[in-house]
C-alpha positions in Angstrom: 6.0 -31.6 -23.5 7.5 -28.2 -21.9 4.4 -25.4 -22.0 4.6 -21.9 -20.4 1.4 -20.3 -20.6 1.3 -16.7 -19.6 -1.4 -14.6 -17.9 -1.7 -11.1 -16.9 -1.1 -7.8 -19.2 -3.1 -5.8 -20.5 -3.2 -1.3 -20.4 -2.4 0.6 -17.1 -1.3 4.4 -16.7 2.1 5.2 -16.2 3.5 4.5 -12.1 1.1 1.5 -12.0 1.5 -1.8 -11.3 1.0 -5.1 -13.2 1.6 -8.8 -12.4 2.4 -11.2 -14.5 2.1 -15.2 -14.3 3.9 -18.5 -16.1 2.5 -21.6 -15.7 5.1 -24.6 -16.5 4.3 -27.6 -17.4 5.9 -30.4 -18.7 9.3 -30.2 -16.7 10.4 -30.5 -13.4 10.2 -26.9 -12.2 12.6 -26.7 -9.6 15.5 -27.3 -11.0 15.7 -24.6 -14.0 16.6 -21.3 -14.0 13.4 -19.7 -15.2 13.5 -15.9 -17.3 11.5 -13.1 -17.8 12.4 -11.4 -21.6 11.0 -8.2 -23.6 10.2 -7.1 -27.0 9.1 -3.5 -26.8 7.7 -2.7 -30.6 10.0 -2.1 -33.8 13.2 -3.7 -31.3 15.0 -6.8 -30.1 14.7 -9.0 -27.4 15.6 -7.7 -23.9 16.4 -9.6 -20.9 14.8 -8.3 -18.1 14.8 -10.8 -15.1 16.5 -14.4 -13.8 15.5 -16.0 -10.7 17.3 -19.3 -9.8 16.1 -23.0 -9.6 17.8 -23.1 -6.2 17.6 -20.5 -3.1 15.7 -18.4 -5.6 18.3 -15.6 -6.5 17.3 -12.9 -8.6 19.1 -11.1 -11.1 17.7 -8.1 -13.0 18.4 -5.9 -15.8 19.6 -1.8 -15.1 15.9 -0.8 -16.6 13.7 -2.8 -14.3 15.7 -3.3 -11.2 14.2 -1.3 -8.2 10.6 -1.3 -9.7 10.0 -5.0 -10.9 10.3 -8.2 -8.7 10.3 -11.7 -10.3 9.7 -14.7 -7.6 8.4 -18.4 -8.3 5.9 -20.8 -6.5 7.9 -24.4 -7.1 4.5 -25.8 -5.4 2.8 -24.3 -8.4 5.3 -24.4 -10.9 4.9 -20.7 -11.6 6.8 -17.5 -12.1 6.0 -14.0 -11.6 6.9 -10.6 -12.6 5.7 -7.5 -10.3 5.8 -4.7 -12.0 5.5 -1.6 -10.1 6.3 2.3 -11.1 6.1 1.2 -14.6 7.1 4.0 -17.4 6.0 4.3 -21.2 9.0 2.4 -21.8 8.3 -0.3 -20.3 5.5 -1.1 -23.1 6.2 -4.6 -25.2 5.7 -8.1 -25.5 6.5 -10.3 -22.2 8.1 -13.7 -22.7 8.3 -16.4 -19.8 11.3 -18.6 -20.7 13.3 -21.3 -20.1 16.9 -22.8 -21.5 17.0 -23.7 -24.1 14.6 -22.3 -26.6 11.0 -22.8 -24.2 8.8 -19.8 -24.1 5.8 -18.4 -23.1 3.2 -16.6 -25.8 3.6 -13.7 -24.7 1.9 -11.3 -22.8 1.5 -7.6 -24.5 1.8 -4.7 -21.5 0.8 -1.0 -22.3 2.2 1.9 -20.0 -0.1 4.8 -21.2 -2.0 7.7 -20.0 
C-alpha cells in the first residue's frame, strides 16, 4: 500500500532554516508528481510546492517561492522541502502528498522567537 512518512519539524527562530523529508513507499516513485501542502492553525489547506515525476520541475506558491526549495531523490524515493528565511507565518502542519488522496502525517513547523 502507498505510505509517506514524514520527518523533520520541529521549533526554530524566525530567518532559519528547516528540512523536511517524505519517504514513499508502496508506488513507483518516479512517475508521480509528488506535493508539499500546509495547514497553518484555525485555516485551510495551502498548496505550497510541486516538483515533477519527470525532469524534476518545480512549481511554488507566491508565499514560499524564493525561500523554500522542494527536490526528490527517485534513488530513495524521497521528497524534500528546504525551508530557508522562514517567517511566523510560515508556522502549520506539513503534508507530503500525492494524487489522489495519499498523504503524509504531517510534520508540525514552529517559526518563533
Amino acid at each position: 500500500q502507498v505510505q509517506l512518512v514524514q520527518s523533520g519539524g520541529g521549533l526554530v527562530q524566525p530567518g532559519g532554516s528547516l528540512r523536511l523529508s517524505c519517504a514513499a513507499s508502496g508506488f513507483t516513485f518516479n512517475r508521480y508528481t509528488m506535493n508539499w501542502v500546509r495547514q497553518a492553525p484555525g485555516k485551510g489547506l495551502e498548496w505550497v510546492a510541486d516538483i515533477a515525476a519527470v525532469g524534476g520541475g518545480t512549481v511554488y506558491s507566491d508565499s514560499v517561492r524564493g525561500r523554500f526549495i522542494i527536490s526528490r531523490d527517485n534513488a530513495k524515493n524521497t521528497v524534500y522541502l528546504q525551508m530557508n528565511s522562514l517567517k511566523p507565518e510560515d508556522t502549520a502542519v506539513y503534508f507530503c502528498s500525492r494524487a489522489i488522496g495519499y498523504w503524509g502525517q504531517g510534520t508540525q513547523v514552529t517559526v518563533s522567537s
